[in-house]
Each structure stands twice: as structure tokens, then as C-alpha cells.
N, C-alpha and C positions, 0 to 999 in steps of 0.2 A: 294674765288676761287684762287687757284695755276695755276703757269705758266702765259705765256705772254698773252694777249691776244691781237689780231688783229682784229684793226676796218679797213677798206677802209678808204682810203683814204680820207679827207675830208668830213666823214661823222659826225655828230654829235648825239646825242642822244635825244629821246624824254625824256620829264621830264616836273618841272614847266612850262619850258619856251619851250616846244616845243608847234605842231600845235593843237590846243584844237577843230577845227575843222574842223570832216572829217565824210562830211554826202553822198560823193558821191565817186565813183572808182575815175575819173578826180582828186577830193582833194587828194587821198591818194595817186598815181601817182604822183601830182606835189610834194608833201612830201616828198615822195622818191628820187625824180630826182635833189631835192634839197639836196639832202643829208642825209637826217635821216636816223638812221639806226635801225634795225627792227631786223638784222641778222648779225653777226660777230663772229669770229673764235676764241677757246681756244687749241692749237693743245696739249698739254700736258693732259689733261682731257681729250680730243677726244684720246689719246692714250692709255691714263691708261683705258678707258671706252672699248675700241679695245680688249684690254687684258683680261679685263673681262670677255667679252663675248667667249674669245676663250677660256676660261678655261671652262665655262659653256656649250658649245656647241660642240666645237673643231674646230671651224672655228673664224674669225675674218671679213672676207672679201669675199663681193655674192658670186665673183670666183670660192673660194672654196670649199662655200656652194653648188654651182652650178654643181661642180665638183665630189662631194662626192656625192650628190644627184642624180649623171644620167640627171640633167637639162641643162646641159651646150650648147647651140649653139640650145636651143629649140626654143627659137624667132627668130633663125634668119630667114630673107625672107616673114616673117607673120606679119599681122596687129592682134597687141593683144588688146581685148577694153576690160579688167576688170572691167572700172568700171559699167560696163554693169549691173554686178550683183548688187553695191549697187546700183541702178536704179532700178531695178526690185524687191527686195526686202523694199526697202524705197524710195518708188517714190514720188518725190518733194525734195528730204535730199538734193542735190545739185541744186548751189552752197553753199548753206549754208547762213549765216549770214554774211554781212561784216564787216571787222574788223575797230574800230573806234578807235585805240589806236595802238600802236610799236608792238603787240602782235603777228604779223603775225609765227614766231615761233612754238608757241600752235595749230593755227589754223592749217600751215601745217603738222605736228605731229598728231595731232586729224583726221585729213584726209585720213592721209597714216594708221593710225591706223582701222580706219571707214574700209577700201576698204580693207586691210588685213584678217579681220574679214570676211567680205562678204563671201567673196571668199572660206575662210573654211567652212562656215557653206555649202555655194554652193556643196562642194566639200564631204561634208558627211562622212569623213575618222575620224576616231577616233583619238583624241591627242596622238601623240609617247608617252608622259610621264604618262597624267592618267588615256588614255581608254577611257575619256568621247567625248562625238559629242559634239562639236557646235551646242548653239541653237542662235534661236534670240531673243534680250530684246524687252520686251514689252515696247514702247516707244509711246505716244500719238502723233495724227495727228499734233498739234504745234510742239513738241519737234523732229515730223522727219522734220517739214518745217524748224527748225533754227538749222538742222544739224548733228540728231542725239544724238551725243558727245557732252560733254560739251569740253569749252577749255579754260574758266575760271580755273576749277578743276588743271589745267596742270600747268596754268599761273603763281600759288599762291606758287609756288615754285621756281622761278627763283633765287633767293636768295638776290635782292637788291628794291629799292621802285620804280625805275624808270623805262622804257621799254627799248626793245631790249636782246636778248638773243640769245644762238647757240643752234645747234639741237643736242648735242650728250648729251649736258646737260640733253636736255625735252626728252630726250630717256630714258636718265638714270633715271629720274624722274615717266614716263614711267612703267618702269622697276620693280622700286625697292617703290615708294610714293607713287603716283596717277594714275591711270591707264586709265581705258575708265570711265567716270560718264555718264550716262545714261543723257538726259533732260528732267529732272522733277524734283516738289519740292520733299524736304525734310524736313520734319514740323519738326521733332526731333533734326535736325542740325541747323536747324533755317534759312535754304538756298532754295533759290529756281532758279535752273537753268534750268527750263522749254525756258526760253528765253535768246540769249547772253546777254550781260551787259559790258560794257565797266568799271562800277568803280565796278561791283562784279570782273572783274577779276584783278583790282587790292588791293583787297583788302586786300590780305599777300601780302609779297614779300621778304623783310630783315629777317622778322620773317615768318617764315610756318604755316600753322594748326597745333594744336595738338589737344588731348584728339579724343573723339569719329569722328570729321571729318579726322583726319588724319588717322583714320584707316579705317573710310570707303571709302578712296582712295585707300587701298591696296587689295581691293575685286575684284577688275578685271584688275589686273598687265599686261602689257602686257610681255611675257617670253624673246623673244630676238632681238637683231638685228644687222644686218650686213651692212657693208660699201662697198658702190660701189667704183672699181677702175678704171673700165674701162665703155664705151659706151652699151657693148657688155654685161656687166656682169647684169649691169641696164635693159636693153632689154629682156635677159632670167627671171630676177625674176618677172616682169611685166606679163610676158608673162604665164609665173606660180604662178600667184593670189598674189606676193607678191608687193603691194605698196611702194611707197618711196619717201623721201621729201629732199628739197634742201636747203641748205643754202650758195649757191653758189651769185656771184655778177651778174644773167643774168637779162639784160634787155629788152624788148619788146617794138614793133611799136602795137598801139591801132588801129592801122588800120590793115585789113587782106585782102587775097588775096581771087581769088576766088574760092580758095577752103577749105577757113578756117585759113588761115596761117598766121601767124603772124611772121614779120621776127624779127632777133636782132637788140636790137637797146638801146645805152646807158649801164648804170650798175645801180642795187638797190640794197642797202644792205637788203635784201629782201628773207624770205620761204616761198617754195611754194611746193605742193604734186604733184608725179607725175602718173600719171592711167591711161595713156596708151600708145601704141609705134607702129610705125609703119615703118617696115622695108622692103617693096616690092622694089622690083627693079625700076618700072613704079614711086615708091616718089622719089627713088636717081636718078632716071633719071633728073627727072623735077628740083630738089632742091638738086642734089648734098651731100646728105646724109638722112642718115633716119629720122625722127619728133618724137619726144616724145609729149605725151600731156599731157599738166599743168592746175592742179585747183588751179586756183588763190584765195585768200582771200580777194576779192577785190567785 
């Protein structure tokens, strides 16, 4: 990897010697709070990957997208619940599986990817590029309870043996390697990720797939993606079926209020998807600004 990369502050990395057990939210929580990190920044790759996508699309940043699109300023004042739809179309998929290893990355990646997907098939509009609809994969009753998605398939690209990674990487990865994997086996590949698996997802890392798995990674790429800059730019794409994931330092109180709230509290080097927003006057009244809501991998 080129360019600097940026961890937080005193965090340290899972590897041999990080926590080998994490069988509940609380463990993976105090992990965090101790410092591991899950999630950290490469802003030179996050730029050249920016660049990318604006040659490919002609935008780089929601804004724009936003802007270009006639979406601009469509969330504002509404509560958008997206993930409403993958709900309704794979009832039980959330929350998913929780993650037992630094992977949280993949897992929010695969989330924002889940709930993007929904959303278009919901939406029945034929792809700008090749005319076809959206349909949906045939995924078995197991494979929607552990989340659809694999996030193994994602993971086995990070490009080193140990955990923690940034999201513009697993976008790129996304993008251009591995895409959505369905969960189910694969007897021909020799894999089976009907269920998560903490050492199937680390089973590449330094070295990637090749031969016939790494090109069945490139069979449902996702096309593109863009970077939020503002509050406002996040709150329209939500609000228009596009999901999004963080790899921001926020941290949360496990305690909520009573009406679901959970305030900030601390920092985790920590990704997480985000699927829904709510911008009424009546929540800025009460909490002083609008709520986004977060699928934790937890």
C-alpha cells in the first residue's frame, strides 16, 4: 500500500497477540475501547480511488451526485427508513452475524452494499448502463439469517495477514475483485460460506485468490461509489436508497434513551453501515440535530 497511513491514536492492531476472544457485543466493545483497531485511514489511496470513480461516473463526491441527479436537499425535514426494504425482502438478514475478528470493515461494506441493492430492485428502474432490472439472489433461509452477503469473500483482499483495514480500500475491492458473494457453498471452489466464519475470512490476506475463485468474485462487482462530505449530502443519498458505511472514530453509550438513542460516547477505530436518517424538526428539537441510524457489526 502507498501513501501514509493513519491509525488513531493509540490504537493497536489485531494479529497473533491481539484478543482471540470475542463471543459477545460487550467483548468486542471492550476491544475496541481498548484500542484495537478494526478501521483506519490511507488518504492517498482514498484519493487516487476519489479520482477514479470521477472519471468513471463524473462525480467523485454524493454532493455532486446529488446535484446532477435532481436529489439534492430530498431528505431534508423526513425520516428515511431504507432499510425497510432489505427487511421486507430478507426478513431475518439483519443484524446479521457478529463479527469475531478486526473484520468489522467487510462487514460494514457488505451491509451498505446489501441495502443499496434492495433498494434498486425495490425501485424497478432498469440499470442506466445495461438495461437490465434488478432481480434478487436466490439465497437460502440460513444464508439470509447470517446476512445475506458474504464478508469473508471481501475480507480475503485486504492485502496483509493481520486485521483492520479502510473502507475505500474494500470499496475498491468492491469494485474491481470481489463483489456481493451470495451465502452459500460452493462445492467447485471448494468454499462454503452459507455461514460467517472468522478463519474462512482470514484465509488470504497478503496473498489474494486466484485461478477460478477470484474470478468468481468479479461476477457481481459493485459499479460505483461516492464519498460523503457533508451531513446533508449523507441524509439525501439514504433517503434515495443509497447506503453508506463509515470508517469514522465514533463511539457510542450501550445504553439508549427512551426513544432508542444512543448518545456519543468515546472513539473506536471502528466500521459501521449506515440505513437510515432522520431529519424532522420534532428530533432537532429534542437532540439538537438530526440521528442517522447505524448497523453495527456487533
Amino acid at each position: 500500500m502507498s501513501g501514509p497511513r493513519i491509525i488513531p491514536s493509540g490504537s493497536k492492531f489485531w494479529d497473533a497477540s491481539g484478543p482471540q476472544s470475542l463471543k459477545s457485543p460487550a467483548d468486542i466493545q471492550k476491544a475496541y475501547e481498548s484500542g484495537w483497531c478494526g478501521a483506519y485511514r490511507e488518504p492517498e489511496e482514498h484519493e487516487a480511488l476519489l479520482a477514479e470513480n470521477k472519471a468513471l461516473t463524473g462525480f467523485s463526491s454524493i454532493d455532486d451526485a446529488a446535484s446532477s441527479n435532481g436529489w439534492a436537499e430530498s431528505g431534508a425535514g423526513k425520516l428515511s427508513l431504507p432499510f425497510i426494504h432489505v427487511a421486507e425482502l430478507f426478513p431475518g438478514c439483519m443484524p446479521g452475524p457478529a463479527q469475531q475478528r478486526g473484520d468489522c470493515v467487510s462487514h460494514s461494506c457488505k451491509n451498505a452494499g446489501l441495502g443499496s441493492m434492495c433498494c434498486e430492485v425495490v425501485s424497478g428502474k432498469p440499470d442506466e448502463v445495461t438495461g437490465k432490472v434488478e432481480g434478487l439472489p436466490d439465497v437460502s433461509a440460513e444464508g439470509v439469517a447470517q446476512g445475506v452477503f458474504s464478508t469473508e469473500a471481501i475480507y480475503w483482499w485486504r492485502g496483509h495477514n493481520g486485521d483492520g483495514w479502510y473502507c475505500s480500500a474494500a470499496a475498491r475491492v468492491m469494485q474491481k475483485s470481489s463483489g456481493l458473494w451470495v451465502r452459500k457453498a460452493y462445492p467447485t471452489l471448494g468454499l462454503d460460506l452459507t455461514k460467517y466464519s472468522k478463519s474462512l475470512a482470514g484465509k488470504w490476506g497478503s496473498r489474494p485468490p486466484t485461478g477460478e475463485i477470484a474470478e468468481q468474485g468479479t461476477m457481481n462487482l459493485v459499479r460505483a461509489f461516492a464519498e460523503s462530505k457533508s451531513r446533508e449530502a449523507r441524509r439525501d443519498a439514504i433517503a434515495n436508497g443509497y447506503f453508506g458505511n463509515t470508517c469514522g472514530m465514533e463511539g457510542f453509550s450501550n445504553s439508549r434513551d427512551e426513544n432508542g438513542v444512543s448518545s456519543r460516547r468515546g472513539q473506536w477505530a471502528h466500521a459501521m453501515a449506515a440505513i437510515g436518517y432522520d431529519d424532522r424538526s420534532i428530533v432537532k428539537q429534542k437532540y439538537g440535530d438530526s440521528l442517522e441510524l447505524t448497523l453495527n457489526s456487533w
